[in-house]
Each structure stands twice: as structure tokens, then as C-alpha cells.
C-alpha positions as MATLAB code, in Angstrom:
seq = 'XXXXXXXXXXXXXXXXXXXXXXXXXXXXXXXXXXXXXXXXXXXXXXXXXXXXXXXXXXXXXXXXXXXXXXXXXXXXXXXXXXXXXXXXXXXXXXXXXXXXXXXXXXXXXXXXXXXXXXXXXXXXXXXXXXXXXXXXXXXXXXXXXXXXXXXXXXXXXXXXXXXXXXXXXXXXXXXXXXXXXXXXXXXXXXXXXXXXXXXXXXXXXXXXXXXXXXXXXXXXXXXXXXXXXXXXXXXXXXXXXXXXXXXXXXXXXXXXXXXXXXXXXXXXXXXXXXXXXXXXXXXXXXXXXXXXXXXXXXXXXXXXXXXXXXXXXXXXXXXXXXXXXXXXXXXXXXXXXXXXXXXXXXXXXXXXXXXXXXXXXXXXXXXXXXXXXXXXXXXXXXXXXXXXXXXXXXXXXXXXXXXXXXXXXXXXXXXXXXXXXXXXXXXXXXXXXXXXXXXXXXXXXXXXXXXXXXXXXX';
ca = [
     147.843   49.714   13.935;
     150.277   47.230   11.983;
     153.309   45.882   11.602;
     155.449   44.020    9.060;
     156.729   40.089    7.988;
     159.823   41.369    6.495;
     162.893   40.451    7.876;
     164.367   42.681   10.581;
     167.055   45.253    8.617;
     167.288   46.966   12.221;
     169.816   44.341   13.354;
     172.283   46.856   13.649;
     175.701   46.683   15.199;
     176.172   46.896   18.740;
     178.357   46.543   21.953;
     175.226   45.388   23.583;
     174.709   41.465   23.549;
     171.052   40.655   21.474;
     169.885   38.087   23.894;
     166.511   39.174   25.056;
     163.711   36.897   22.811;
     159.985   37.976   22.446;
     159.445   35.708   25.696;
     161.815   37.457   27.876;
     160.633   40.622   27.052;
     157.192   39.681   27.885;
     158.097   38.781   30.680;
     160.392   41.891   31.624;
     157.468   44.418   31.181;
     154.815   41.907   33.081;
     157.040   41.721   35.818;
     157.996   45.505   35.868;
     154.289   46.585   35.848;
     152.735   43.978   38.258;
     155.458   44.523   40.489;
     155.913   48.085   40.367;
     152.804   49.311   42.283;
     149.693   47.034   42.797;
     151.330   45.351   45.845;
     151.916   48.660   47.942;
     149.771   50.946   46.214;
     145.754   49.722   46.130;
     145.803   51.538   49.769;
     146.385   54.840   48.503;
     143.394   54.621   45.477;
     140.917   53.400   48.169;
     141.571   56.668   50.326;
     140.760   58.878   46.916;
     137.835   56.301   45.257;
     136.754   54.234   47.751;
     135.528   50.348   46.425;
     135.872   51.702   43.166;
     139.212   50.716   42.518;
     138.258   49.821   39.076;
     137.727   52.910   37.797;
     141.003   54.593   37.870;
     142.558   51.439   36.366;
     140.381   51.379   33.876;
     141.602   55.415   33.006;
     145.008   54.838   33.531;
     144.956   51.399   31.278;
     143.466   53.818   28.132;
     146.354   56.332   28.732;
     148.875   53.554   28.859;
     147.360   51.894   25.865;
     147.601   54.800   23.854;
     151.332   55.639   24.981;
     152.559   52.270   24.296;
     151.402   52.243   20.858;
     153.541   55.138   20.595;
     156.511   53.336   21.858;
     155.517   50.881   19.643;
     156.364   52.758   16.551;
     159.239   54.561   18.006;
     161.293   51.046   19.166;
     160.634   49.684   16.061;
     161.592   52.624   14.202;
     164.824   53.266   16.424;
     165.217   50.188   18.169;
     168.581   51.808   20.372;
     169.128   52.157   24.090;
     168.221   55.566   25.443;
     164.169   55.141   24.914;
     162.551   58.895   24.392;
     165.563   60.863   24.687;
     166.630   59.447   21.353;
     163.459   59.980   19.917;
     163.345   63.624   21.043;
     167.195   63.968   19.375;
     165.854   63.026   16.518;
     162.509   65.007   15.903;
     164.051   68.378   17.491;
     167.500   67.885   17.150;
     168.143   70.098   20.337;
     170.866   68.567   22.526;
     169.320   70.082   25.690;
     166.229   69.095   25.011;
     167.636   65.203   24.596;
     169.165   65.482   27.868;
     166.447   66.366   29.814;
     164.367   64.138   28.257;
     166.999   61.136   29.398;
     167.683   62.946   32.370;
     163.885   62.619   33.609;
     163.719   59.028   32.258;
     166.788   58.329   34.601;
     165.402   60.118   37.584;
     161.933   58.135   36.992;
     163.717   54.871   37.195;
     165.737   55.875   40.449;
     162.995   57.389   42.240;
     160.480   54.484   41.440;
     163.341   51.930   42.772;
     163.467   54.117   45.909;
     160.150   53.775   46.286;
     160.131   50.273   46.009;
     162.959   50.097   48.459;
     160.948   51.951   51.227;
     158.215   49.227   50.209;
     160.342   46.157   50.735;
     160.817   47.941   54.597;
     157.789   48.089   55.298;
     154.863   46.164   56.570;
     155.518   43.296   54.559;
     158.783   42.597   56.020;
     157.540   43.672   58.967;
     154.826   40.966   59.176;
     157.368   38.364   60.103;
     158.566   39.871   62.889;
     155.317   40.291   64.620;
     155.584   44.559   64.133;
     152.907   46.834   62.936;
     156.485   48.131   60.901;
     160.036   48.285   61.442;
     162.237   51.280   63.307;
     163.400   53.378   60.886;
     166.840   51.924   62.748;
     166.415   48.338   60.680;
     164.420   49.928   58.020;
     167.570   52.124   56.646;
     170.130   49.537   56.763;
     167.192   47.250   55.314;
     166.801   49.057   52.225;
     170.284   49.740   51.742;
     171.413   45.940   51.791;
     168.195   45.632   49.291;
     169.583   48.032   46.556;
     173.589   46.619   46.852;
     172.145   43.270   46.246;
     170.259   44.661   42.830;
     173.253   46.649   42.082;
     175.018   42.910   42.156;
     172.814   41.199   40.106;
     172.270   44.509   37.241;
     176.058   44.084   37.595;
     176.515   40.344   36.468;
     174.411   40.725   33.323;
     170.980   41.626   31.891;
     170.501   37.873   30.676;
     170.988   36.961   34.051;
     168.941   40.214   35.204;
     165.943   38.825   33.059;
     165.936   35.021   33.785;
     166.011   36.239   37.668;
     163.049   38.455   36.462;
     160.777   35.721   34.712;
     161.190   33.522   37.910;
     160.800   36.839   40.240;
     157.276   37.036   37.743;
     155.770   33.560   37.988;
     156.491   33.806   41.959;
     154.797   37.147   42.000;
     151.588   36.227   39.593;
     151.019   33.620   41.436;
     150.635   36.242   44.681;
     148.321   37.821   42.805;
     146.218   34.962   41.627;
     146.081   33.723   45.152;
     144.083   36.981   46.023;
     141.761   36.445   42.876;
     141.095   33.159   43.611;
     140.892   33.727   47.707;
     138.255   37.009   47.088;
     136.074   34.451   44.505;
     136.166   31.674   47.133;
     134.812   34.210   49.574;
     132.130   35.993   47.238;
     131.317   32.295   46.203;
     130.516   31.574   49.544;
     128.054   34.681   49.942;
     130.511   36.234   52.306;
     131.987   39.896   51.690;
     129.856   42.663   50.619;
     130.135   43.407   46.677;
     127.909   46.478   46.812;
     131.604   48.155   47.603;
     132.918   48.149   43.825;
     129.894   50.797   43.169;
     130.636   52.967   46.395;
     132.876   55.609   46.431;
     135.208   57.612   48.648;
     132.359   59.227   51.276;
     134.314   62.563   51.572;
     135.495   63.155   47.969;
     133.531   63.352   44.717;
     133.674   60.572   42.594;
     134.869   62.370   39.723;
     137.790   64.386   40.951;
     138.702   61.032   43.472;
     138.714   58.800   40.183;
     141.236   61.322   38.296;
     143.515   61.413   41.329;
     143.728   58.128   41.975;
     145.058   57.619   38.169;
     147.929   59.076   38.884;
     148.649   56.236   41.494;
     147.152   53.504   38.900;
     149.061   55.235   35.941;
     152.596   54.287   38.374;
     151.442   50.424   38.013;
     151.230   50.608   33.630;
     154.978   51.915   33.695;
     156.815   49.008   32.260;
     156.745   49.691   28.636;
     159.219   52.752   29.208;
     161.701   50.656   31.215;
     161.327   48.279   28.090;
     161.956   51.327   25.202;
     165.584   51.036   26.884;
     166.107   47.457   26.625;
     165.536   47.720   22.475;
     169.558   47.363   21.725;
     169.349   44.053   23.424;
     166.558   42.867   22.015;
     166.587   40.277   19.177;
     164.446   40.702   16.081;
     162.736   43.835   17.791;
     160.531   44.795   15.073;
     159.115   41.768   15.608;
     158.936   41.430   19.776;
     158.209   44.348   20.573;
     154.309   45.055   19.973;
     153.578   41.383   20.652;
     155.299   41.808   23.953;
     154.207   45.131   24.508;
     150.789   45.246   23.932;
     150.303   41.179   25.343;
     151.734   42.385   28.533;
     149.782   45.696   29.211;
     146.551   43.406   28.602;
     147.551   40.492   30.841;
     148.374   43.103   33.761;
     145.295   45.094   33.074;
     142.906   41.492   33.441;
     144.819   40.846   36.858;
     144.551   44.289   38.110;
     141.096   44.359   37.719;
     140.093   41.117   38.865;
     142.473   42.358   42.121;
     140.613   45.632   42.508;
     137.099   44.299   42.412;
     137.872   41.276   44.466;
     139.859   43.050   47.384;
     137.103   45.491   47.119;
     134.734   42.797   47.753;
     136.557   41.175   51.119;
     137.900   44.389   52.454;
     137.040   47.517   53.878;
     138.528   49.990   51.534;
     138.767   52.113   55.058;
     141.511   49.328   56.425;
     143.143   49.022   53.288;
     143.667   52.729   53.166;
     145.717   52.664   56.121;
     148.122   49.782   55.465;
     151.355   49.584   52.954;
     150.249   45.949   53.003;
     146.892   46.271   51.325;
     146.911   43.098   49.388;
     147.757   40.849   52.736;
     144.606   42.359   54.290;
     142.787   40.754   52.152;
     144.535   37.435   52.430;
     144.034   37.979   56.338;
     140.537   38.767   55.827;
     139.195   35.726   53.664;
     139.837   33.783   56.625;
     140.734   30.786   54.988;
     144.478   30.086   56.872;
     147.070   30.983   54.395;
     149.686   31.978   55.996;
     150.585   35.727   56.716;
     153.890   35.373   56.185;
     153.645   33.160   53.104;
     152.261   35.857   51.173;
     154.458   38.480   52.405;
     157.265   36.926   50.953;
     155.762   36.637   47.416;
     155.224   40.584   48.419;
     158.551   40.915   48.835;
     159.379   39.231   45.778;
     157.269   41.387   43.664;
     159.020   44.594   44.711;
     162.393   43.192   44.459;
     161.389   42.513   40.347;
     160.257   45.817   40.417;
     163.022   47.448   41.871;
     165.630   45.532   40.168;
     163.882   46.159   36.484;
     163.754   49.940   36.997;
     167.234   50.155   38.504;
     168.281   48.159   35.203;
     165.807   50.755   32.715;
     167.805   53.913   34.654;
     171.271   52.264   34.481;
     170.361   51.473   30.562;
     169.393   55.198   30.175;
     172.053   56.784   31.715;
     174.338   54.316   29.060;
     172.612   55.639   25.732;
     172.616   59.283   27.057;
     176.439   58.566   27.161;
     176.585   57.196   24.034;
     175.259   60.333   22.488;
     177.777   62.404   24.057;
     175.281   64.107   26.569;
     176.627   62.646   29.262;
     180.902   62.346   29.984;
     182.460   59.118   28.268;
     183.110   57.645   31.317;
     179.239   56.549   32.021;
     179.081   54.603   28.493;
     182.326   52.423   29.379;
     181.276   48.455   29.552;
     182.625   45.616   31.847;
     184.411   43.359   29.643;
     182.921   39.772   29.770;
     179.684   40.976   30.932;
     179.135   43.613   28.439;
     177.454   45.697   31.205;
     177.305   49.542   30.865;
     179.269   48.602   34.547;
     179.592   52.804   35.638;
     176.200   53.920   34.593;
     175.190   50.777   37.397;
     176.822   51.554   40.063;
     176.488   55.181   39.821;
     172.328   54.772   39.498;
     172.658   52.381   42.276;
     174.167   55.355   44.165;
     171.969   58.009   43.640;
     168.584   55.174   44.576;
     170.132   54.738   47.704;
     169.992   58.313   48.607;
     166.556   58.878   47.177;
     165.411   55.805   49.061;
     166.079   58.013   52.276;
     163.796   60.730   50.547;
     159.452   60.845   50.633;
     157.259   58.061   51.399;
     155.958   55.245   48.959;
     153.057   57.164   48.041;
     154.861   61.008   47.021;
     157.813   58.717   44.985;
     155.212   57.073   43.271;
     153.444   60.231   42.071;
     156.361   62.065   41.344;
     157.769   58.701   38.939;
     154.608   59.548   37.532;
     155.126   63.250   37.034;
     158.707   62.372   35.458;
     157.439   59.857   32.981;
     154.015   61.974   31.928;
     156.656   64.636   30.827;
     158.837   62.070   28.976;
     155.789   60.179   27.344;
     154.589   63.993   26.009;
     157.966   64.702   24.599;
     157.645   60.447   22.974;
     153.777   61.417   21.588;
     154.920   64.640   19.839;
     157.963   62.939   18.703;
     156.225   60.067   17.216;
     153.997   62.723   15.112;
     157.517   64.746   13.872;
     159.053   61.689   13.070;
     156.006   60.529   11.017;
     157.065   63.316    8.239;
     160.515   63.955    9.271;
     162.160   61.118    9.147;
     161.127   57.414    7.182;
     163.647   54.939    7.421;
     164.377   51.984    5.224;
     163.061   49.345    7.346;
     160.076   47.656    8.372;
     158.330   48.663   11.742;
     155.505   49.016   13.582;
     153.116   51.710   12.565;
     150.309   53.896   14.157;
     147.550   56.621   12.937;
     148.485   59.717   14.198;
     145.113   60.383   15.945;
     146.638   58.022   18.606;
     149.772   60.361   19.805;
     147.429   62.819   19.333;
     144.839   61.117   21.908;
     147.795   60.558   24.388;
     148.853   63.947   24.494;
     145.407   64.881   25.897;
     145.364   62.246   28.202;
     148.566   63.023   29.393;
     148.185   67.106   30.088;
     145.021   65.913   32.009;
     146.655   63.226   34.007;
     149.207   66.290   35.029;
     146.341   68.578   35.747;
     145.834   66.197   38.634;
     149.075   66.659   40.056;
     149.524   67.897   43.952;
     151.658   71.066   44.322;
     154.462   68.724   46.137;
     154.953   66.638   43.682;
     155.620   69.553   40.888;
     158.046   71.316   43.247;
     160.046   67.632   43.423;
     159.577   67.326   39.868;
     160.981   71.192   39.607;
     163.915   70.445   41.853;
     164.944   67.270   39.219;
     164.854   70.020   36.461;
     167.042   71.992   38.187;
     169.740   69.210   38.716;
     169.627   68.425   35.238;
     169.932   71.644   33.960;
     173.581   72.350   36.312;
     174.213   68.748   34.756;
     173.692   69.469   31.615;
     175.954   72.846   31.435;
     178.726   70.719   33.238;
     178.856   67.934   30.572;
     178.756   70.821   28.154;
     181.363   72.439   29.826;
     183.653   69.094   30.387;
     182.990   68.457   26.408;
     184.385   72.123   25.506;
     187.856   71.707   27.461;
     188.205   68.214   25.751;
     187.614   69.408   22.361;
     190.243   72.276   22.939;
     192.406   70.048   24.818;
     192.267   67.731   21.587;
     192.998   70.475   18.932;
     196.182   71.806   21.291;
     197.652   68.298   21.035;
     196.656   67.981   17.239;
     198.147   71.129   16.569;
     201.496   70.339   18.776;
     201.658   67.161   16.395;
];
């Protein structure tokens, strides 16, 4: 892999306002992947591997290392909002094809934010009020407040967005290196039982266990797809990009695993299998007095990030599909002052709020995952068109082919993996952007006409 010195000649034009540097983008995708899953999620790999939490990690960190390199190239290349359904525009040229591509990127940033939503309701915030969890009474209004707030803050700006982010980031590191360093003080004092990070799962094979439970670790390396659609506010992206990219799929990787082996270490993998809460088990279970509800709020702050950075990735694609005419006019409009893409917010914040009513934590995580394998297939093949297609006249990031090539595989195995449920979900989303797709066609033909009646009246 390599990039270029050379000035940036991709400093193009745009209604967008460049203010995200290499630092804030960092910090965008670290805060987007360590908040997007490893909080709520840990639970559901220890029911399919056991104390061998490491191991689907490790899988899911190739796959996402091989993606992002991927993205690498592409951003640089084509650093415009939109993300893969640009890309695919360009290699195939097939408007339908470009919609559905943004359509699933969408989709994967409102279910994921629905998820998250369900998360912030649940045993977290339940921990302060004494409750194993909440009624689903407090717990709809709960998440409901959550997203408006989100919508608010996407609203005001994605500066302000990001600074809320690299705060929302230190506050929910430091979560996590609180469990690092509680698990070592425990294994340091000859308590816990390590012998767990080699056991799996007693009633599934390790193999088939480990390749399931990627799926769910794949959901926690998602941030660098969120990121493709910040790349028309990015300055000097040629540049940021692959030093944020890859420098943030490494640190998250380091903390996951340090996470995995230590809460494997302090913690039944039986207990945390049955709690949305996994990580505060094994605060609970150190035994050292930090408080319960102390943690929970960094919890809670996690989630938020992640919520809040996928609702801002969706409301981004939703923009650049507009912008390329697959989408009505209307969703591309931008608040003056803010230079927000103001419609393509508030309608995203819409449709989370009615998805956050849909599946638990667990199904909307694997079927974000479903969504994004499918875009990050169409982004691989891309990549590999583009390589002979299309060279443009400015310096970017660069990667052999055998990588796309590499991901691709990955990726149609990760699917392979994929419960029955989760395709028919993932079938139904295809279906809605299909009957969206002929209606924007549709709306597109009667303006056209509509246009040549009044040119010809002239």
C-alpha cells in the first residue's frame, strides 16, 4: 500500500464546509467503532464462542483491514459524500445499481442507530434505577427523547457533531480502559480463572461458533464506512484519510482485545451471555468498589457517540444520493448558516425512530451487518473496475489488487454465516428501495416533461 506527498488537487468545490482535520477524523471513526458494539454486544459472542472472545475479533479485524484499504483508495480517489454508492456510479454506471447501493448504506446507518437506541434503554440505564430493565412503558419514550436529542445536535452542525464526538470518545475509552486495567488488577492478584480465553462455547463447535460470532464482531469494525461519507468535509483528504483510517482500526482492535481476554478472565462467559450490560459485569465482578452506576453512564455515553455518528453517516448518505439525482431535490437542500444537508436529518431521524421500535439489539446488529457486507462487495469490485477504468489526475492512496480481491472472499463467507431472519430483513430493505427507486424515477420523468412544456410555452 502507498500514498503520495503531493499536494492535494482533490480540493474541489463544495457546499459542504472542509472543517474536519486528520485529528477529528481519527477521532470520528474511533469513536464510531468503540462505541458502536463492544459495550452491548460481548454478551452475544460469549453465547456462540464461549471465553474465546478473541477469536472472532481477531477474524472480523482481517476482514475490516482488508475493506478499509479499499476505502482507502476509493476516498482518496473520489473524496465526495455518498461513500460506495458513488463508487458503484462510477465503475458500472447503472443508476439503479447506485441507488441501492446508497440505499443499503442509509438503511445500515438507521438500523445500527436503532439498535443503539434500544441499547441506551436497556440495562445500563436501567442500573440506576435499581431494575433488572425498564418497562417497555419508559423504554419507548426513552429512546425516542434519545434520537430527537441526536437529531438536534446532527442538526446544529457536523463541527459541532465531531467536537461532541472526540469528548463523547475520551469519556468512552476511558470506560474501556477501566475494564482493562480492573481485569489486570484482578488476574494480577491470582484471582479469575484465565484458562477461559482457550475454552469454548460447550454446546457449539468451535469452528462454526467462531464464524458466527464475526458477524457480531464485524458490527464493532464499522466506522470506516460512516467515515467514506464524511470525505466532502474533510480537509486535505488524500492526506487524512489512511492515517486516520488505518490508526483507528488498530487502536480499536488493541482495546478490543485486551477487553475480550480480560472480561473473559473475571467473568463467566455464561453471565455475560445473558446481560445487555456485559461490560458492567465485569466491573461488578472485580470486586474492587467502582461504582455501578459510574460506569453505566460512560456506557451510556458510548452508545450515544455511536448512535449520533451513524445517524450523521445515514443523514450524509441520503445528501450525496440527492446530489446525484437518485433521490428528489428536496433531500439535498442545506440549512443556511449551518450548511447542514437539514431534510436528509430530520427525515433519517424519522425513519430510526420507527426502526428503534423494530428487533432487538442483537437481530439490528446482524442485519447492519448484512447491509454493509453487501455495500463493502459492491466497494471491493468497484475498487478493482476503477483500477483500469478510470485514473484520475491526482494523487491518492493506492492498493494491490490482490487486497479487494481478498475482501471479496472474506466477505461472501462472512454472509454464508448469516441466519435466515436476518436475510428476510435484509430482503424486505431491498424491496423498499426498489418501490423507492421507481418513484424517484417516476417523480424525475414528470419534472423533465413538466420542464420541456414550459420551455416550449416560452
Amino acid at each position: 500500500m502507498a500514498t503520495t506527498t503531493a499536494p492535494d488537487s482533490s480540493e474541489h468545490d463544495t457546499r459542504l464546509s472542509r472543517s474536519i482535520t486528520t485529528t477529528l477524523l481519527f477521532f470520528f471513526i474511533v469513536g464510531d467503532t468503540l462505541g458502536a458494539g463492544i459495550y452491548t454486544l460481548v454478551g452475544t459472542m460469549a453465547t456462540d464462542v464461549g471465553g474465546m472472545l478473541w477469536l472472532p475479533l481477531v477474524i472480523a479485524l482481517v476482514l475490516a483491514l482488508l475493506t478499509a484499504g479499499t476505502y482507502a483508495e476509493l476516498i482518496t480517489k473520489y473524496p465526495h459524500a455518498g461513500g460506495a454508492s458513488r463508487y458503484a456510479d462510477r465503475a458500472f454506471d447503472k443508476p439503479f445499481v447506485t441507488f441501492i447501493i446508497g440505499f443499503l448504506m442509509l438503511s445500515s446507518g438507521i438500523t445500527t442507530s436503532a439498535a443503539l437506541a434500544n441499547a441506551f434503554a436497556g440495562d445500563y440505564l436501567a442500573s440506576f434505577f435499581g431494575d433488572e430493565s425498564l418497562p417497555s412503558s419508559v423504554a419507548i419514550p426513552v429512546r425516542l427523547v434519545f434520537l430527537a436529542v441526536l437529531i438536534a445536535v446532527n442538526l446544529r452542525g457536523v463541527r459541532e457533531s465531531l467536537s461532541a464526538n472526540v469528548v463523547f470518545t475520551c469519556i468512552e475509552v476511558s470506560g474501556l480502559v477501566l475494564v482493562i486495567v480492573l481485569a489486570a488488577i484482578v488476574f494480577g492478584s491470582g484471582d479469575g480463572d484465565p484458562s477461559r480465553i482457550l475454552t469454548p462455547a460447550s454446546d457449539t463447535p468451535l469452528l462454526s461458533g467462531a464464524f458466527a460470532a464475526s458477524i457480531t464482531a464485524f458490527f464493532s469494525f464499522l466506522g470506516f464506512e460512516a467515515a467514506a461519507n464524511m470525505a466532502e468535509e474533510v480537509k486535505e483528504p488524500t492526506r487524512a484519510y489512511p492515517r486516520a483510517l488505518f490508526g483507528a482500526i488498530l487502536t480499536a482492535a488493541t482495546v478490543y482485545l485486551l477487553i475480550a481476554l480480560g472480561a473473559a478472565i473475571v467473568v463467566d462467559p455464561t453471565t455475560m451471555a445473558e446481560s445487555t450490560g456485559p461490560l458492567l459485569e465485569v466491573v461488578k465482578a472485580s470486586g474492587i468498589g467502582v461504582p455501578s452506576w459510574l460506569f453505566s453512564a460512560i456506557a451510556l455515553v458510548a452508545i450515544t457517540n455511536g448512535a449520533l455518528l451513524f445517524m450523521v453517516m445515514a443523514s450524509r448518505a441520503t445528501y450525496g444520493l440527492a446530489e446525484v439525482g437518485l433521490l428528489p431535490s428536496v433531500f439535498g437542500k442545506v440549512l443556511e448558516g449551518r450548511r447542514t444537508p437539514w431534510v436528509a436529518i430530520l427525515v433519517v431521524g424519522g425513519a430510526t425512530m420507527a426502526m428503534s421500535m423494530i428487533g432487538d439489539v442483537s437481530q439490528l446488529a446482524d442485519t447492519t451487518v448484512l447491509l454493509l457486507v453487501l455495500v463493502f462487495i459492491s466497494a471491493n469490485v468497484s475498487v478493482l473496475v476503477l483500477k483500469k477504468k478510470d485514473p484520475v489526475d491526482h494523487d491518492h492512496f493506492t492498493i494491490p489488487s490482490v487486497v479487494p480481491v481478498l475482501a471479496l472472499l472474506a466477505s461472501l463467507l462472512l454472509l454464508t454465516q448469516m441466519e435466515s431472519t436476518v436475510w428476510l430483513v435484509g430482503a424486505g430493505y431491498l424491496v423498499v428501495g426498489v418501490v423507492l427507486f421507481l418513484v424517484a424515477r417516476a417523480t424525475r420523468k414528470r419534472e423533465v416533461a413538466s420542464e420541456g412544456t414550459m420551455e416550449d410555452r416560452v
